[in-house]
DSSP file (Angstrom, degrees, kcal/mol; ACC not computed):
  #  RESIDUE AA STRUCTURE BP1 BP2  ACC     N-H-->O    O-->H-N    N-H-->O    O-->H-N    TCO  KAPPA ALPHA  PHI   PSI    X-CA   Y-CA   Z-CA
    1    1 A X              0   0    0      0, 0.0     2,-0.2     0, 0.0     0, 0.0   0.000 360.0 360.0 360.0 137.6    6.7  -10.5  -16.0
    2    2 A X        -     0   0    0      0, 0.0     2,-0.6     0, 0.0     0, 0.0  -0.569 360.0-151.5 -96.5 176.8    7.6   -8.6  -12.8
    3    3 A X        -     0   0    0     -2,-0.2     2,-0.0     3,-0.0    56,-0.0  -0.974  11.8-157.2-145.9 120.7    6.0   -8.3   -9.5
    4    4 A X        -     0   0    0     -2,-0.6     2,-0.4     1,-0.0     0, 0.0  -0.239  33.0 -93.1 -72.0 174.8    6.5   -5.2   -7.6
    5    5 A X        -     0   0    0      1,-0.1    -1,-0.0    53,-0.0    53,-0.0  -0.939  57.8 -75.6-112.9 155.8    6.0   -5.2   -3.8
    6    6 A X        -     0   0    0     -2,-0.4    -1,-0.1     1,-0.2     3,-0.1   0.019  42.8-163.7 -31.7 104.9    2.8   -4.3   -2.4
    7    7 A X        +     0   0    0      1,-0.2     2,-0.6    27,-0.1    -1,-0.2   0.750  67.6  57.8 -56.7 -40.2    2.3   -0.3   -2.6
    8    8 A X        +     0   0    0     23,-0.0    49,-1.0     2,-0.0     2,-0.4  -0.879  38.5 158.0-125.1 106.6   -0.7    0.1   -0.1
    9    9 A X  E     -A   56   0A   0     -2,-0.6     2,-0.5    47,-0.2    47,-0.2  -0.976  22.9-173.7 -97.8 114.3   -0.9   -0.8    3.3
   10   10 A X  E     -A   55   0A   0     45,-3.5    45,-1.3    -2,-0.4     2,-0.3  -0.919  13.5-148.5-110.5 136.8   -3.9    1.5    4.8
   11   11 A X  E     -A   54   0A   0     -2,-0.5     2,-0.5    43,-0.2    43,-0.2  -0.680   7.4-157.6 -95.3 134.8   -4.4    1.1    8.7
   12   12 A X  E     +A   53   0A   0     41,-4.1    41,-3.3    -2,-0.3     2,-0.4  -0.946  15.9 172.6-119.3 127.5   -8.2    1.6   10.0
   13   13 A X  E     +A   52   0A   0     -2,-0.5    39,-0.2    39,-0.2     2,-0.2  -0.978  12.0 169.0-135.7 116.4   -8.5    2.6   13.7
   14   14 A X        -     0   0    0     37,-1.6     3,-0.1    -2,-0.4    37,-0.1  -0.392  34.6-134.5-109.1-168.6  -12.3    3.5   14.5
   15   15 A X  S    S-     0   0    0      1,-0.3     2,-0.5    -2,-0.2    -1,-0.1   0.277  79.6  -2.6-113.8 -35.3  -14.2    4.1   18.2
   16   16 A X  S >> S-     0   0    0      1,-0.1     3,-1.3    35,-0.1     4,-1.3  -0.847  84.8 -74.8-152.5 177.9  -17.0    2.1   17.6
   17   17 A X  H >> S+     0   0    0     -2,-0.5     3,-1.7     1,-0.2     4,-0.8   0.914 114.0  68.2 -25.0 -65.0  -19.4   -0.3   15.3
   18   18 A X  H 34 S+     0   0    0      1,-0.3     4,-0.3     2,-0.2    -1,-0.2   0.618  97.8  39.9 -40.6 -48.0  -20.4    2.6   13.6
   19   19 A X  H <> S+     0   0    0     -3,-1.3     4,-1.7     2,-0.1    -1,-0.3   0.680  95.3  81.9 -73.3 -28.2  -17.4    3.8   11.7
   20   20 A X  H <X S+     0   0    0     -3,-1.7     4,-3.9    -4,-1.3     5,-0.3   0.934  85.8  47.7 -74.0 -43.5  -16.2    0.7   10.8
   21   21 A X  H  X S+     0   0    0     -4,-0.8     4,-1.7     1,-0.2    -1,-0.2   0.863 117.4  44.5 -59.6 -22.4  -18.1   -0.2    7.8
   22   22 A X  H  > S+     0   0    0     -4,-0.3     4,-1.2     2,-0.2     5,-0.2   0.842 113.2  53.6 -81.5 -19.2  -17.5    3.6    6.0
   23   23 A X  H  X S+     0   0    0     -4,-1.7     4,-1.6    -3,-0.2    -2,-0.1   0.939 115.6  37.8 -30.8 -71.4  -14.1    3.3    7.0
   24   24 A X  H  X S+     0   0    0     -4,-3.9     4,-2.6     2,-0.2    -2,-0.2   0.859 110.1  55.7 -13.4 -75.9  -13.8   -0.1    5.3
   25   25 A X  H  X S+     0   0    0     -4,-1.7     4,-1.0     2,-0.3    -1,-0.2   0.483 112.4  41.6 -81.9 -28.6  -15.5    0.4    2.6
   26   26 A X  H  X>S+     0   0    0     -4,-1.2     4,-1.5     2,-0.1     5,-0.7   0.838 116.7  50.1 -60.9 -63.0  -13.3    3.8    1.5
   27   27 A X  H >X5S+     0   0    0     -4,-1.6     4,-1.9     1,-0.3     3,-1.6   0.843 113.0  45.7 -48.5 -60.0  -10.2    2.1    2.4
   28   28 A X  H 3X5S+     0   0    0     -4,-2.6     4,-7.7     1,-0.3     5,-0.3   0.876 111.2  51.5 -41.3 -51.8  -11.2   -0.9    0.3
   29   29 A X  H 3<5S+     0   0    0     -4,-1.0    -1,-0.3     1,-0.3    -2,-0.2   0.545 111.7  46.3 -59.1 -16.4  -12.3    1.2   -2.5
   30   30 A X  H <X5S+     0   0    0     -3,-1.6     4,-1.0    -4,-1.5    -1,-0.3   0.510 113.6  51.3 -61.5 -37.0   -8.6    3.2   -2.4
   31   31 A X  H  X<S+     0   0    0     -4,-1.9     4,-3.6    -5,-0.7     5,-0.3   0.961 109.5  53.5 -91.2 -64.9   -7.2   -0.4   -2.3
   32   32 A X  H  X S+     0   0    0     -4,-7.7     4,-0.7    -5,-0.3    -1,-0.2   0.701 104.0  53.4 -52.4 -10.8   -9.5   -1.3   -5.5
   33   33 A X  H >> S+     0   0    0     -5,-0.3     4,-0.9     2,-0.2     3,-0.8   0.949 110.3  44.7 -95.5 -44.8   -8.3    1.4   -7.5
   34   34 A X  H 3X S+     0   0    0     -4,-1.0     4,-1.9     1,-0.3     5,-0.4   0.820 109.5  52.6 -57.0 -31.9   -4.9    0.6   -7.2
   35   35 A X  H 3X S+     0   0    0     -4,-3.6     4,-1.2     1,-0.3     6,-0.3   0.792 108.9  55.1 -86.2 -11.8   -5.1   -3.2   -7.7
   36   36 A X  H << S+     0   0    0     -3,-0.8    -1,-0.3    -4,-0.7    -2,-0.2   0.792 105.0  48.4 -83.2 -23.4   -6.9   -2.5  -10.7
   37   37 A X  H  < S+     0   0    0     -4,-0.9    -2,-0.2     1,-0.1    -3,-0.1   0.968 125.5  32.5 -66.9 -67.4   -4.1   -0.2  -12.2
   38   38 A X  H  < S-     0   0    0     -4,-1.9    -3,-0.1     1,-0.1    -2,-0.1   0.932  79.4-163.9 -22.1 -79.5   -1.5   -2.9  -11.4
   39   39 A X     <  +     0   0    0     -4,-1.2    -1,-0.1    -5,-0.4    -4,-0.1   0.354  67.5  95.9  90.6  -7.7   -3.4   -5.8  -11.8
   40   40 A X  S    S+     0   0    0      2,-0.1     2,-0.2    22,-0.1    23,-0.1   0.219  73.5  69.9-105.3   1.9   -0.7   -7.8   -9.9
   41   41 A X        -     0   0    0     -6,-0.3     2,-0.2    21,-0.1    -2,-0.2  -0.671  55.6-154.9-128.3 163.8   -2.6   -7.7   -6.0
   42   42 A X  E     -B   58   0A   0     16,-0.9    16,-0.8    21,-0.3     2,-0.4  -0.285  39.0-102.3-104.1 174.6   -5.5   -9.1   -4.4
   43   43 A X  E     -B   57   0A   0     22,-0.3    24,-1.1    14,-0.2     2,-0.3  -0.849  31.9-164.7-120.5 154.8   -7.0   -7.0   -1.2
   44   44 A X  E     -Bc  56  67A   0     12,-2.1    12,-3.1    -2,-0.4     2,-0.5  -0.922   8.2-161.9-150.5 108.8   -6.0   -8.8    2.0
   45   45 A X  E     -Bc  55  68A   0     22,-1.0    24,-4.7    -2,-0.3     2,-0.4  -0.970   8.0-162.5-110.3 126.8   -8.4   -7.2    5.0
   46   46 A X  E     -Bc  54  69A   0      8,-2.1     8,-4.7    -2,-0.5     2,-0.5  -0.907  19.9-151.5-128.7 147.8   -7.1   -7.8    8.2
   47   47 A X  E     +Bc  53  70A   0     22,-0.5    24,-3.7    -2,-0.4    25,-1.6  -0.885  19.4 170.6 -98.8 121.7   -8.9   -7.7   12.0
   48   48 A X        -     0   0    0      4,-1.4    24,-0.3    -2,-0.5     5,-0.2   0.812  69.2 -54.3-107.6 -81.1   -6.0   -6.8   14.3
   49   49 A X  S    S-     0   0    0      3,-1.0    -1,-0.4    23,-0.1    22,-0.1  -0.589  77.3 -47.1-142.7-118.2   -8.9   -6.5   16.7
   50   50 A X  S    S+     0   0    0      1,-0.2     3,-0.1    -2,-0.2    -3,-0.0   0.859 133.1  21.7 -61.4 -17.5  -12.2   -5.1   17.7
   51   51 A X  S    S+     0   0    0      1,-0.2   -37,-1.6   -38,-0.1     2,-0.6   0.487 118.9  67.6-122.1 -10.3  -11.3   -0.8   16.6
   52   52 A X  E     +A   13   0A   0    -39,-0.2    -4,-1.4   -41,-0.0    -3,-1.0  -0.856  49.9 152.9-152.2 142.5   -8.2   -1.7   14.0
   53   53 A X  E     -AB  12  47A   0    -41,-3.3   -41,-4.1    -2,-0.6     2,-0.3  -0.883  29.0-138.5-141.6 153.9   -7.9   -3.5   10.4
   54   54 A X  E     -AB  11  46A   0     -8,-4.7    -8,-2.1    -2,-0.2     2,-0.3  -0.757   8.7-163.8-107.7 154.8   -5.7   -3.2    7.8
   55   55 A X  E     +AB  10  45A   0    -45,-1.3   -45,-3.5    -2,-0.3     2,-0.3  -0.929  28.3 153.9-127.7 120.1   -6.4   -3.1    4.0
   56   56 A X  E     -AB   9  44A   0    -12,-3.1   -12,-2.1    -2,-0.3     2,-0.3  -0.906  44.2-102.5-140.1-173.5   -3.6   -3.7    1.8
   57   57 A X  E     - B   0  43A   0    -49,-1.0     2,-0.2    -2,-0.3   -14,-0.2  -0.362  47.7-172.3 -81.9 165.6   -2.6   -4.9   -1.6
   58   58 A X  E >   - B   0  42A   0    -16,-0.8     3,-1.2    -2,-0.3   -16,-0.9  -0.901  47.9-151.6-152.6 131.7   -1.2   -8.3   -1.8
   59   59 A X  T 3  S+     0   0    0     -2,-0.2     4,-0.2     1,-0.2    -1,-0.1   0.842  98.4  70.9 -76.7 -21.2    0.4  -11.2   -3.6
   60   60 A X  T 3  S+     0   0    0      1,-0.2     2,-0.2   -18,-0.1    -1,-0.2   0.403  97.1  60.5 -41.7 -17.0   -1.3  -13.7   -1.3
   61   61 A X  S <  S-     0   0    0     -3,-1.2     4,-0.2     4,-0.1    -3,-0.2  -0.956  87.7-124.4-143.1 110.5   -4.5  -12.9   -3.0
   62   62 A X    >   -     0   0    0     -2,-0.2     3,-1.1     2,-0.1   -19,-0.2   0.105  41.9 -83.9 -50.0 129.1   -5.1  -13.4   -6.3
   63   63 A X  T 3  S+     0   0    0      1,-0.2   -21,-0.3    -4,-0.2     3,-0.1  -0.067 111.4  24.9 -50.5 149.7   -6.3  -10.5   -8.4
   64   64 A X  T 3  S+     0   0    0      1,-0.6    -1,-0.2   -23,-0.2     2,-0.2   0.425 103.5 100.3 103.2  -9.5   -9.4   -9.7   -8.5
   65   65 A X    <   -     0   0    0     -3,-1.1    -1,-0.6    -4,-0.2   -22,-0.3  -0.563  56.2-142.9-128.4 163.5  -10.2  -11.1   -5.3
   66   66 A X        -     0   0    0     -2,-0.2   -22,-0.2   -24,-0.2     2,-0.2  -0.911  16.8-168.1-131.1 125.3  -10.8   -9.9   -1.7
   67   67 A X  E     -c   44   0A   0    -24,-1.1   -22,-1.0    -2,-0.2     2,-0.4  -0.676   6.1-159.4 -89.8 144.0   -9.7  -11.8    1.3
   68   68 A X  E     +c   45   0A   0     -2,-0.2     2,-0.3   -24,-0.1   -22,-0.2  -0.996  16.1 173.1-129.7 171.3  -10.5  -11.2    4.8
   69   69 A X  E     -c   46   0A   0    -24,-4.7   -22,-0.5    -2,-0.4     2,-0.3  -0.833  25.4-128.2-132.6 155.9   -8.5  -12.5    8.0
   70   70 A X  E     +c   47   0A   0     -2,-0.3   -22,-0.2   -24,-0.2   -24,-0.1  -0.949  22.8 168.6 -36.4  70.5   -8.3  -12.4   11.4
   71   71 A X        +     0   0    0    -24,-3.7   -23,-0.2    -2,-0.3     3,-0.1   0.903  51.0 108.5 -93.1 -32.8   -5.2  -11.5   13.5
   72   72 A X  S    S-     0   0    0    -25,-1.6     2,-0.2   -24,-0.3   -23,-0.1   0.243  76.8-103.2 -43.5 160.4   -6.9  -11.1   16.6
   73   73 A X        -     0   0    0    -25,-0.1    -1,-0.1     1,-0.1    -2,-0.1  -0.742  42.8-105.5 -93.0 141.6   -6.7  -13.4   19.5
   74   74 A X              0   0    0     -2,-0.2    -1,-0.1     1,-0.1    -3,-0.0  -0.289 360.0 360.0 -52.4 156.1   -9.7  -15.7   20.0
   75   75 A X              0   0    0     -3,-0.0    -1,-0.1    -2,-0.0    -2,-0.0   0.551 360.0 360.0 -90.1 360.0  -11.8  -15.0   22.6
């Protein structure tokens, strides 16, 4: 078997509360269609902080799966 490297990184940069879950929740769903073609990523969602998060494919995350992280500094 071969393992490509991750195809999709999508960056989400909102203004407020409000955006973020329809943002997400496309970008995840664009994430999911691709990790289902593969079959070789997990989704990896990351909080860079309060207005931008990343959704990408990943080996880090077993397929099938969704992760989410933190990058952000505690407060």
């Amino acid at each position: 078997m071969t393992t490509a490297e991750a195809p999709l990184v999508l960056e989400v940069m909102t203004d407020g509360p409000r955006q973020i879950d329809a943002q997400l929740t496309a970008a995840v769903d664009a994430a999911l269609e691709m990790a289902m073609e593969s079959r070789q990523f997990g989704i990896l969602v990351t909080r860079h902080d309060d207005t931008k998060f990343t959704v990408a494919l990943s080996h880090e995350v077993p397929f099938g799966q969704t992760i989410e992280r933190s990058a952000a500094p505690s407060i």
